[in-house]
BALUMGU-269686 format. One record per residue (C-alpha): x negated, y negated, z; residue number from 1. Coordinates in nm, 4 decimals. Each point is the difference from the previous one (the first is absolute). Layout:
# BALUMGU-269686
[[X Y Z] NUM]
...
# end
This chain:
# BALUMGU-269686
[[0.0000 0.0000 0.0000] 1]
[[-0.1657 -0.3311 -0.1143] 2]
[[0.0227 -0.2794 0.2961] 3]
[[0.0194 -0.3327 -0.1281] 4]
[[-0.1067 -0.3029 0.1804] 5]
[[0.2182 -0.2555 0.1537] 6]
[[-0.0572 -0.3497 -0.1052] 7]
[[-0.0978 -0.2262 0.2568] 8]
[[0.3797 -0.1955 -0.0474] 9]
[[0.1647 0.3436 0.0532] 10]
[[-0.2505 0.0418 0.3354] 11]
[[0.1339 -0.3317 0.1352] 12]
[[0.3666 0.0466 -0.0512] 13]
[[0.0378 0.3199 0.1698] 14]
[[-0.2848 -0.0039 0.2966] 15]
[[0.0278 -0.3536 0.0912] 16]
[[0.3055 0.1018 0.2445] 17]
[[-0.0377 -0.3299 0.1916] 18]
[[0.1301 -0.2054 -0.3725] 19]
[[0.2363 0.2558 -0.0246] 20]
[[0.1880 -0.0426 0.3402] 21]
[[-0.0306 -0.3622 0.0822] 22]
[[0.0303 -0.1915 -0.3293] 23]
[[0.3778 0.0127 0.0892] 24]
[[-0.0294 0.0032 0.3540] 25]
[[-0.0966 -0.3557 0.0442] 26]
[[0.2212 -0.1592 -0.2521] 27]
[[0.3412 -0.1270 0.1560] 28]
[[0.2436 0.0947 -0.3092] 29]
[[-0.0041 -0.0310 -0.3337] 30]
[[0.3107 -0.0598 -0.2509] 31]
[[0.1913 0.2523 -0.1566] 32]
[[-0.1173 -0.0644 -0.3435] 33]
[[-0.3675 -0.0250 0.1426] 34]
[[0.0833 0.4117 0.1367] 35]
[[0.1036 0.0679 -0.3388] 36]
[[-0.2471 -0.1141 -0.2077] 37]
[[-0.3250 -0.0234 0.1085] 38]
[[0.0065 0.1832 0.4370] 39]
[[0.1136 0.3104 -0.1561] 40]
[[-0.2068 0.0326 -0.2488] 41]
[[-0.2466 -0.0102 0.1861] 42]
[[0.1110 0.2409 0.2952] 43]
[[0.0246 0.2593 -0.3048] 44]
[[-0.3344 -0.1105 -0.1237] 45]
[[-0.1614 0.0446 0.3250] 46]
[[0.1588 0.3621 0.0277] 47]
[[-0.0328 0.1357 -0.3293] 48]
[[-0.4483 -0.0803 0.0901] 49]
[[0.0680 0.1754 0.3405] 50]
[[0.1443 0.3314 -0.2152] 51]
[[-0.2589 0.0004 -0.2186] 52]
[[-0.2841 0.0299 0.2868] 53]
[[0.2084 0.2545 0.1416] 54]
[[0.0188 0.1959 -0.2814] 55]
[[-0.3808 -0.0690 -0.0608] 56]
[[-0.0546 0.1495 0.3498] 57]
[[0.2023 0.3000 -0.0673] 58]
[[-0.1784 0.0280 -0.2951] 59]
[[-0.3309 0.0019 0.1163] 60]
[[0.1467 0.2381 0.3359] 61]
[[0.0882 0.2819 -0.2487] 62]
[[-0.3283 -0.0214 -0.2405] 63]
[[-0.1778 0.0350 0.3560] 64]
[[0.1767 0.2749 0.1670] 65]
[[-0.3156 0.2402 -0.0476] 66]
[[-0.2098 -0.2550 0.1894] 67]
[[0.2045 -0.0609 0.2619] 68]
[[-0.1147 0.2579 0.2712] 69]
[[0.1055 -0.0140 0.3120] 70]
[[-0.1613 0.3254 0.1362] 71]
[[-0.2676 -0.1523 0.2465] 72]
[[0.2966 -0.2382 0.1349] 73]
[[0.2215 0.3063 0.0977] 74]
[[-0.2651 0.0934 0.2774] 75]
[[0.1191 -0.3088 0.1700] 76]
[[0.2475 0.0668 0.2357] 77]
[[0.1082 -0.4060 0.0058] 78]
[[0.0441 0.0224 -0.4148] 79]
[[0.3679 0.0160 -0.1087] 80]
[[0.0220 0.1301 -0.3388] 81]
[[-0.0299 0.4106 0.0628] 82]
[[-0.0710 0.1189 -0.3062] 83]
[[-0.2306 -0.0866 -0.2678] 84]
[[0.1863 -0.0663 -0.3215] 85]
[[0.2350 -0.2969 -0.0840] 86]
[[0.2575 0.1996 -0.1750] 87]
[[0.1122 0.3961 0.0170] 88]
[[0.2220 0.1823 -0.2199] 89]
[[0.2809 0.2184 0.1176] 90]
[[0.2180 0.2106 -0.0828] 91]
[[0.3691 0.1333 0.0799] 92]
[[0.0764 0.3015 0.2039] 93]
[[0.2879 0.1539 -0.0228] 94]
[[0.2465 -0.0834 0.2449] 95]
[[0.2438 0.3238 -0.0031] 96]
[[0.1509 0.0741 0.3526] 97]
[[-0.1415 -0.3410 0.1852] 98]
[[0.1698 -0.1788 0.2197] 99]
[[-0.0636 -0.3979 -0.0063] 100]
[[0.1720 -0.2705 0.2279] 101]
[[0.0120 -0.3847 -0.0235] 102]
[[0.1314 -0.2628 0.2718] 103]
[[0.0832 -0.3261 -0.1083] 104]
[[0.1817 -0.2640 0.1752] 105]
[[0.1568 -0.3661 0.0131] 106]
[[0.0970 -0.2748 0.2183] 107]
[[0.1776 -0.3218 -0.0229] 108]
[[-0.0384 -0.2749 0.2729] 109]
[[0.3209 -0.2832 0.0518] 110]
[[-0.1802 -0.2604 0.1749] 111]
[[0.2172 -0.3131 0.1833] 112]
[[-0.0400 -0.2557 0.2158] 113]
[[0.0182 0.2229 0.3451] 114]
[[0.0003 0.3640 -0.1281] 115]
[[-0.1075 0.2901 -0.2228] 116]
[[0.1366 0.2518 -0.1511] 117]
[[-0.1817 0.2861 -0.1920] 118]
[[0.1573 0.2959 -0.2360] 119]
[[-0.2447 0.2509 0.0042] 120]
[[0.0380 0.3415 -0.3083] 121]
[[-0.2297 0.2841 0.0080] 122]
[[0.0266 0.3519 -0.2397] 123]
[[-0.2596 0.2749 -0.0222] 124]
[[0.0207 0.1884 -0.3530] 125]
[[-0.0795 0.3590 -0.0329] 126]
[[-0.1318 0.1542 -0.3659] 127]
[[-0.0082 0.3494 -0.0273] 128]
[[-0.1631 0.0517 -0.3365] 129]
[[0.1044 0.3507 -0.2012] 130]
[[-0.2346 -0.1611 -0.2590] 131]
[[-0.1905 -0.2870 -0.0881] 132]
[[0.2949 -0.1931 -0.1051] 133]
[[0.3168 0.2067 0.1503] 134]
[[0.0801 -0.0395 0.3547] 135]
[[0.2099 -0.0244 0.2773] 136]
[[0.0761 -0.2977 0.2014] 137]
[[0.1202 0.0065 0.3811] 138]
[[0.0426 -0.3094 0.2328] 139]
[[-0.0670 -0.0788 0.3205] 140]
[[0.1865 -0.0428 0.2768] 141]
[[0.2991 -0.1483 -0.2122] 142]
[[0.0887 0.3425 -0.3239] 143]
[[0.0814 -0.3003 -0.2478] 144]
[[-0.3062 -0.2137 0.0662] 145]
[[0.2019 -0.3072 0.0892] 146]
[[0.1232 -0.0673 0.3459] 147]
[[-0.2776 0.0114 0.2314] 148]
[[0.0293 -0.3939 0.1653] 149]
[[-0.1211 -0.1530 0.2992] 150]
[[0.0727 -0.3665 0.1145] 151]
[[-0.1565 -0.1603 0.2730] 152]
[[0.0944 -0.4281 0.1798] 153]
[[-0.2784 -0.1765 0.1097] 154]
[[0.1420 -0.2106 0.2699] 155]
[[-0.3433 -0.1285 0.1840] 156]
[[-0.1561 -0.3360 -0.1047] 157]
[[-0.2901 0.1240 -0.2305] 158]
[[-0.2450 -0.1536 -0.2617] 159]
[[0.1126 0.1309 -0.3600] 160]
[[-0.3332 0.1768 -0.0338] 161]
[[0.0593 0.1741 0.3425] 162]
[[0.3589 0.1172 -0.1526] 163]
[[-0.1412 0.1044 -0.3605] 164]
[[-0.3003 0.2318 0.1559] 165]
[[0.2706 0.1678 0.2302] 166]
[[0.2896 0.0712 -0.2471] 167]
[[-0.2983 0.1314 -0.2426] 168]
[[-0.1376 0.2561 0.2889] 169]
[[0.3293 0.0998 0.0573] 170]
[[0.0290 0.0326 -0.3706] 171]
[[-0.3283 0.2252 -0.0175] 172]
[[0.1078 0.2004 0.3273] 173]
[[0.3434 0.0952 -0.1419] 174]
[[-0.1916 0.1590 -0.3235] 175]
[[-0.2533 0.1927 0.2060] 176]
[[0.2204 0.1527 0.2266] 177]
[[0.2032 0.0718 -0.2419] 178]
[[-0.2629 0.2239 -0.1723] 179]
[[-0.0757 0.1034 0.3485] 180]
[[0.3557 0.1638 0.0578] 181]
[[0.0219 0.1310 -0.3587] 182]
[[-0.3661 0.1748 0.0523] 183]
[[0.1647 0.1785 0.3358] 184]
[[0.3023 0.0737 -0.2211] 185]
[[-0.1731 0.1282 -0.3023] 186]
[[-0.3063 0.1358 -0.0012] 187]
[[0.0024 0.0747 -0.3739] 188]
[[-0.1692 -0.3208 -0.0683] 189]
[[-0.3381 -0.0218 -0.2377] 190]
[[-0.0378 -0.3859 -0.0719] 191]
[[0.0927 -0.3231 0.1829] 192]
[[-0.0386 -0.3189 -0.1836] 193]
[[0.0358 -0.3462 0.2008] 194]
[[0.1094 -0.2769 -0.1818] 195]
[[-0.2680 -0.1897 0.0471] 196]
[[-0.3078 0.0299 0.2812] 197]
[[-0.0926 0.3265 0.1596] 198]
[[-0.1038 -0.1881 0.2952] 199]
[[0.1608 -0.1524 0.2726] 200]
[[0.0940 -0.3504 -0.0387] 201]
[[-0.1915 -0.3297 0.0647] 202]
[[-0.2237 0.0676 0.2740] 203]
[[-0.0137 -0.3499 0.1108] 204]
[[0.2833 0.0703 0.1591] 205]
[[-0.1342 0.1827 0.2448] 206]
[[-0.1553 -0.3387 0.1110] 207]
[[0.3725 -0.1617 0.0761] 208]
[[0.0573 -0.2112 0.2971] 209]
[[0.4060 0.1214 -0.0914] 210]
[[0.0668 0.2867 0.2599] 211]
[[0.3046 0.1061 -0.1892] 212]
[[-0.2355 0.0064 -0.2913] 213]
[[-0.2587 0.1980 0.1384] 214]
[[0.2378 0.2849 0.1150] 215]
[[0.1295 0.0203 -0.3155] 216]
[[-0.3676 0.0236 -0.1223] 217]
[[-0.0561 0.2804 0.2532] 218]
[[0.3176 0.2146 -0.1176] 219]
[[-0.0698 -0.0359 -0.3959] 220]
[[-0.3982 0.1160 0.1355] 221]
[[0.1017 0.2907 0.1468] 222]
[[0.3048 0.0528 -0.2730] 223]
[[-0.2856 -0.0306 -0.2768] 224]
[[-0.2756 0.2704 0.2001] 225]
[[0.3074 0.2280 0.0500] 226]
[[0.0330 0.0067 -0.3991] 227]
[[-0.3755 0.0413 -0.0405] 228]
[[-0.0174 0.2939 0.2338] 229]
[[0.3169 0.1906 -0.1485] 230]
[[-0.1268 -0.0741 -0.3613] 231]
[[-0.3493 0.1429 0.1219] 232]
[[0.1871 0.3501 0.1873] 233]
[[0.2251 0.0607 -0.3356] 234]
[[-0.2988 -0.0548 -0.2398] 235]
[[0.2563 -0.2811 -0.1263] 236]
[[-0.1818 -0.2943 -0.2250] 237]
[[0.0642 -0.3100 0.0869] 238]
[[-0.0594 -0.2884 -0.2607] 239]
[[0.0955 -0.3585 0.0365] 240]
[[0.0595 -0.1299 -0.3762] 241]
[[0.0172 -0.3977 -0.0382] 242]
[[0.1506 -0.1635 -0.2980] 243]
[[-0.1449 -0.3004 -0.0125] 244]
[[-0.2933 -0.1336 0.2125] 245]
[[-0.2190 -0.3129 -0.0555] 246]
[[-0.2792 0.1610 0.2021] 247]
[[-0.4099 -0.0269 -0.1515] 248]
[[-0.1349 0.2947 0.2421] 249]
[[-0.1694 0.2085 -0.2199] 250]
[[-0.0572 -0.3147 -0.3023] 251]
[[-0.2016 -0.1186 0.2857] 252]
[[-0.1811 0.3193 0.0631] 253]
[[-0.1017 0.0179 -0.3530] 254]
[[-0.1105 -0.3266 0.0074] 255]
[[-0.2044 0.0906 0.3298] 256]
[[-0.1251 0.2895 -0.1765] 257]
[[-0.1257 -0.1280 -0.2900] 258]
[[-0.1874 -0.3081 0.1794] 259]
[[-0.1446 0.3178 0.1927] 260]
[[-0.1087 0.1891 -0.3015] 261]
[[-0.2208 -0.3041 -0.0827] 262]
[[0.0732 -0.1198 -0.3827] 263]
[[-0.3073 -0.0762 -0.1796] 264]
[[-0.1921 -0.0337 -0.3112] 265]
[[-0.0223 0.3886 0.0077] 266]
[[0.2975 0.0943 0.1581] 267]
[[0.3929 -0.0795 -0.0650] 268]
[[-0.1641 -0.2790 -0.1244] 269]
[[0.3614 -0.1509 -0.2135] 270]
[[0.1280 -0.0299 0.3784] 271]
[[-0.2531 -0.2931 0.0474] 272]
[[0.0967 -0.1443 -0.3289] 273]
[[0.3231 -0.1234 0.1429] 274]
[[0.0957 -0.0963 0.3640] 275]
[[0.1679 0.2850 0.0829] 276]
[[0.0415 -0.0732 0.3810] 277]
[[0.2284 -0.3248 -0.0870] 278]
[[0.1714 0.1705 -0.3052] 279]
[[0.1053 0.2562 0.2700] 280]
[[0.1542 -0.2333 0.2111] 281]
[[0.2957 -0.0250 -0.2801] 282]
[[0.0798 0.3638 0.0300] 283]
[[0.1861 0.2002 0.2295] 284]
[[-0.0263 0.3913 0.0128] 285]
[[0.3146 0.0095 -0.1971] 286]
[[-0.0896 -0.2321 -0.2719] 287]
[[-0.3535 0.1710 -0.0276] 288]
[[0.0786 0.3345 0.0292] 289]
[[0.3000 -0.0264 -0.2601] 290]
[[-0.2793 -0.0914 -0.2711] 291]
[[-0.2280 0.2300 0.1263] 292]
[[0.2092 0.3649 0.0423] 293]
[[0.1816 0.1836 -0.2421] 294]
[[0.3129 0.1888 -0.0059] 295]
[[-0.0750 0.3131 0.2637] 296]
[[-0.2983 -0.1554 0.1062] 297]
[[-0.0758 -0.1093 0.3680] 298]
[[-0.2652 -0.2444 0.1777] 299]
[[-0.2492 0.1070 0.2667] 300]
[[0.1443 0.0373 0.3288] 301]
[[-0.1001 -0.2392 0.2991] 302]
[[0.0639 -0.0619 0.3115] 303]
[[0.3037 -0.2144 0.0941] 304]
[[0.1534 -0.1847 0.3103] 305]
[[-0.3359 -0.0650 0.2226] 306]
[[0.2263 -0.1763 0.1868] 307]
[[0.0407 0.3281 0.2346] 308]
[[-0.3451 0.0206 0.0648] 309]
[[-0.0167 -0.3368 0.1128] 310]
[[0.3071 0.0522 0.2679] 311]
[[-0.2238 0.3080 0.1123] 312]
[[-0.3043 -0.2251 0.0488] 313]
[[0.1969 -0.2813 0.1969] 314]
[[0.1165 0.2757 0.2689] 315]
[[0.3112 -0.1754 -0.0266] 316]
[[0.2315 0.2760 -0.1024] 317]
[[-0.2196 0.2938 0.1845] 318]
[[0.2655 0.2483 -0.1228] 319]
[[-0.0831 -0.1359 -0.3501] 320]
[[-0.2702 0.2766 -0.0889] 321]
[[0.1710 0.2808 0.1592] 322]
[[0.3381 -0.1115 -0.2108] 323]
[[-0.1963 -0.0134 -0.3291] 324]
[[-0.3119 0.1805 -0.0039] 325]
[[0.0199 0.0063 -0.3858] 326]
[[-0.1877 -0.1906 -0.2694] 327]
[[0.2447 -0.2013 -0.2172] 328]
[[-0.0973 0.0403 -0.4025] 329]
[[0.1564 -0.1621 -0.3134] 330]
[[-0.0591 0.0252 -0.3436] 331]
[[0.1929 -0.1184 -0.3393] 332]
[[0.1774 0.2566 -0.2260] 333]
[[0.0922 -0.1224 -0.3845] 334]
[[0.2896 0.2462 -0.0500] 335]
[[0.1781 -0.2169 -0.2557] 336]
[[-0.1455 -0.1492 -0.3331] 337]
[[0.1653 -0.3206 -0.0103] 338]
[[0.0193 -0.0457 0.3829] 339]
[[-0.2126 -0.1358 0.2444] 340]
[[-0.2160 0.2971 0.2567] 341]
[[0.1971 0.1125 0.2915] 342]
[[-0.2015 -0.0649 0.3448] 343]
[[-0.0039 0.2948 0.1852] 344]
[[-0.0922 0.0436 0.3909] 345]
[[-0.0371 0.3272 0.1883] 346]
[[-0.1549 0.1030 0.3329] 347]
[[-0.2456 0.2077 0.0847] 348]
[[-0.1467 0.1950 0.3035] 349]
[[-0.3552 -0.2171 0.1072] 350]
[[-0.1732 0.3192 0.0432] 351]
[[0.0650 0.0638 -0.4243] 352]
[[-0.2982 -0.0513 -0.2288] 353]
[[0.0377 -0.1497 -0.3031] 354]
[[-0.0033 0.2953 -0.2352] 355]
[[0.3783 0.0843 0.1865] 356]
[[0.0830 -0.3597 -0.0504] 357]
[[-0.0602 0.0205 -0.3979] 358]
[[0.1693 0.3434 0.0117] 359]
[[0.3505 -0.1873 0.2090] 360]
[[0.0115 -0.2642 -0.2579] 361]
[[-0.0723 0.1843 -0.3223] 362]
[[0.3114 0.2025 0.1521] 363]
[[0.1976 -0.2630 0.0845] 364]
[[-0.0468 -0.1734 -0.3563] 365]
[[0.1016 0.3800 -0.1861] 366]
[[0.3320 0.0174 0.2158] 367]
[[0.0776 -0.3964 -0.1099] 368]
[[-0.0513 -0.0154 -0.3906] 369]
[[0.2339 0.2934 -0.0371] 370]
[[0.2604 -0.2169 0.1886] 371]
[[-0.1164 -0.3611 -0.0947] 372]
[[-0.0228 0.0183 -0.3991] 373]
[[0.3833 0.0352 -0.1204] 374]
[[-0.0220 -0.3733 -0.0738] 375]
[[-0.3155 -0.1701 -0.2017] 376]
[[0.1227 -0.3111 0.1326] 377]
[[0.0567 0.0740 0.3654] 378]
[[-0.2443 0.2639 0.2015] 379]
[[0.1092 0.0366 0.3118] 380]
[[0.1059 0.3406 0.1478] 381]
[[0.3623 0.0671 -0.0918] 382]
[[0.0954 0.0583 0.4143] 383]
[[-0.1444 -0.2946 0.1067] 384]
[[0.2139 -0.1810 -0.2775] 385]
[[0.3017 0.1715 0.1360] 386]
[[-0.0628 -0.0563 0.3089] 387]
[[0.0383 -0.3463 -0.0717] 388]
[[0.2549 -0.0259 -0.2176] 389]
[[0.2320 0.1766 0.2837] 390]
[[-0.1315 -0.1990 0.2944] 391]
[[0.0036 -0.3567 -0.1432] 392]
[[0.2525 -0.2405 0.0989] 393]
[[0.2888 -0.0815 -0.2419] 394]
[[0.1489 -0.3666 0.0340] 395]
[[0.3161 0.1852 0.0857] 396]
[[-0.1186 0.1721 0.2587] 397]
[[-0.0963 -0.3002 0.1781] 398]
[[0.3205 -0.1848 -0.0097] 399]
[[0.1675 0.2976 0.0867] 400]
[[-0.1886 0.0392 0.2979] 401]
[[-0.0432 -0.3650 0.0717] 402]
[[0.3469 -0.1128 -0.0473] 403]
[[0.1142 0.2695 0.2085] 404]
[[-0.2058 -0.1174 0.3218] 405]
[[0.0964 -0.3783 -0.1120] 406]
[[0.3924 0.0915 0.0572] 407]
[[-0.0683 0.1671 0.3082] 408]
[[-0.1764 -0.3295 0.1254] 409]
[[0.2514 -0.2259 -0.0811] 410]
[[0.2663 0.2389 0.1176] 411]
[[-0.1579 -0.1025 0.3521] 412]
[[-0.0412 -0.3521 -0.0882] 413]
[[-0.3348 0.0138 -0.0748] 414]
[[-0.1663 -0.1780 -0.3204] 415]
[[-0.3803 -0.0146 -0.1642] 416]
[[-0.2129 -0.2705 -0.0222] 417]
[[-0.1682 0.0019 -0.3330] 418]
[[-0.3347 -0.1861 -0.0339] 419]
[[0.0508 -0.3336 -0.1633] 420]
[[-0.2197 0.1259 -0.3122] 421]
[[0.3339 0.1973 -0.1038] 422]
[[0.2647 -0.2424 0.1154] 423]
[[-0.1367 -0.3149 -0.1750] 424]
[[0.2918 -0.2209 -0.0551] 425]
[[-0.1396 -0.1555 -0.3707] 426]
[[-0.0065 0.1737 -0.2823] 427]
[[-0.2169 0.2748 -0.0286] 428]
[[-0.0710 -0.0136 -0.3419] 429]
# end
């Protein structure tokens, strides 16, 4: 592959980040026919240089991929990436006879002047698969995959922030112990697939002055290491599979690694022809990685969510390591050509070496293309999608349940403030 050089005008526009972001910034407005005609313009300009660096970059990645060897690194126990390749191909197994699960759930928050109310929906789906693409689907606990609801007033005077982190680890809660009590009811159960992280959510929670807060931390903890130690008795797998994330872990651990492979005259010598450290900074894993894999191909794995390790070291949480003595991995799976990578997580046991590690994820990538490739378009696993689709809230579900408790209320007299954002007397258009 021939590598052209940048000019030096191409060089400016897309690594000069601080022209990029301020030029804007410190203007105070500019006239509609101004926007139009000259601002964006130049906004397009200024991108269409930043996509041709990237793909430079990418270019320059895949002529190199020989060169890049990250054997020596892998002896370090503090290096991230665990295997030494950028890209893997996989292939399908065949699914016959497995059983897979997905838990997905939704909430929707009614926020006034002196009270809260949250609607809470939560479904587990259940694929048994007779063949790749012929299966059976079960729900859980509700047999039509609907009706599973929660709803929840808070009634003490709390920040918003305070009242969005509890209705989400109440949201998180009801899904895991929902897979807890359909493990204990089922034990026919191969693959679990969260809809989104494998691990627990936002440790700085832990840190919360809120005492309400923090209990609620403590139950989802233990809720969360009760999973992890059933999944670990039944030999279940248990993946967390995100959609969409913004995240630059492992874009940053290339760029780490190739700064530590030392690019020079002699060696990966067209990294040093560009600045690949800033071009970097425009990337995220998903942006990279979609340019990089193709269909049935997956990235390296590395490790993920250090935050646990740091809650060990703080002493903190001393229950912490002997809730999750596990090393938390995640790699990227392309399992759809027109698609973006999926970002999968899994767990494993810290006394594991990395030859097991590679052998979890190369399985965990065969059971998902089977089940992630119907669509070229879309390549998510078909449970998780399902899950979804049942457990997400319809608008009339809301005002069904909403207008319901708002009859009861004034039944008794009783009426809701609305914030004066939604009751602004002028026209609101």
């Amino acid at each position: 592959m021939t590598i052209r050089n940048n000019t030096s005008n191409q060089r400016n526009i897309n690594l000069n980040s601080s022209s990029l972001n301020s030029t804007n910034a410190t203007e105070s407005g500019f006239t509609k026919e101004q926007i139009l005609l000259t601002n964006l313009k130049n906004l397009a300009q200024e991108y269409i240089g930043i996509e041709r660096m990237k793909k430079k970059f990418v270019e320059i990645l895949l002529a190199n991929l020989e060169s890049l060897d990250f054997k020596e690194l892998l002896k370090y126990p503090n290096y991230d990436i665990k295997e030494n390749f950028i890209r893997k191909p996989t292939s399908a197994s065949n699914i016959r006879g497995l059983n897979i699960v997905s838990v997905d759930g939704s909430s929707v928050v009614k926020k006034f002047m002196n009270v809260d109310f949250s609607f809470l929906k939560a479904i587990v789906v259940k694929y048994y698969f007779y063949e790749n693409q012929s299966s059976r689907i079960e729900y859980f606990p509700d047999l039509t995959g609907f009706n599973n609801y929660n709803v929840q007033g808070n009634y003490l005077n709390r920040e918003e922030n305070i009242v969005d982190a509890k209705v989400s680890m109440d949201m998180t809660f009801m899904e895991i112990n929902l897979l807890n009590k359909l493990i204990e009811k089922k034990s026919e159960v191969d693959l679990i697939i969260l809809d989104g992280s494998v691990v627990i959510m936002p440790i700085n929670l832990i840190f919360t002055k809120d005492s309400e807060i923090s209990k609620r931390y403590d139950k989802l903890l233990r809720e969360y290491q009760k999973l992890y130690s059933i999944c670990i008795e039944k030999g279940i797998i248990l993946i967390g599979s995100i959609k969409d994330t913004r995240t630059s872990a492992l874009t940053n651990l290339l760029g780490r690694t190739i700064q530590m492979l030392k690019p020079n005259v002699t060696n990966l010598s067209d990294f040093i022809k560009i600045n690949y450290r800033q071009i970097l900074n425009y990337f995220s894993d998903l942006d990279l990685y979609n340019r990089v894999l193709r269909k049935t191909e997956r990235s390296c794995i590395f490790n993920c969510k250090k935050e646990v390790d740091k809650i060990r070291d703080t002493g903190i949480k001393k229950e912490i390591p002997y809730y999750f003595p596990f090393n938390f991995y995640a790699f990227y799976l392309k399992t759809a050509a027109y698609d973006t990578p999926c970002r999968i997580e899994f767990f494993m046991d810290e006394k594991c070496d990395l030859e097991e590690v590679s052998e979890k994820a190369d399985l965990i990538s065969s059971i998902l293309l089977p089940i992630s490739s119907l669509n070229e378009y879309y390549g998510l696993p078909i449970p998780q999608i399902e899950a979804h689709k049942r457990a997400v809230f319809k608008p009339h579900e809301i005002d069904l349940l909403f207008n319901s408790l708002t009859r009861t209320l004034k039944v008794h007299g009783v009426s809701l403030l609305e914030k004066r954002r939604t009751r602004r007397p002028f026209n609101k258009h």
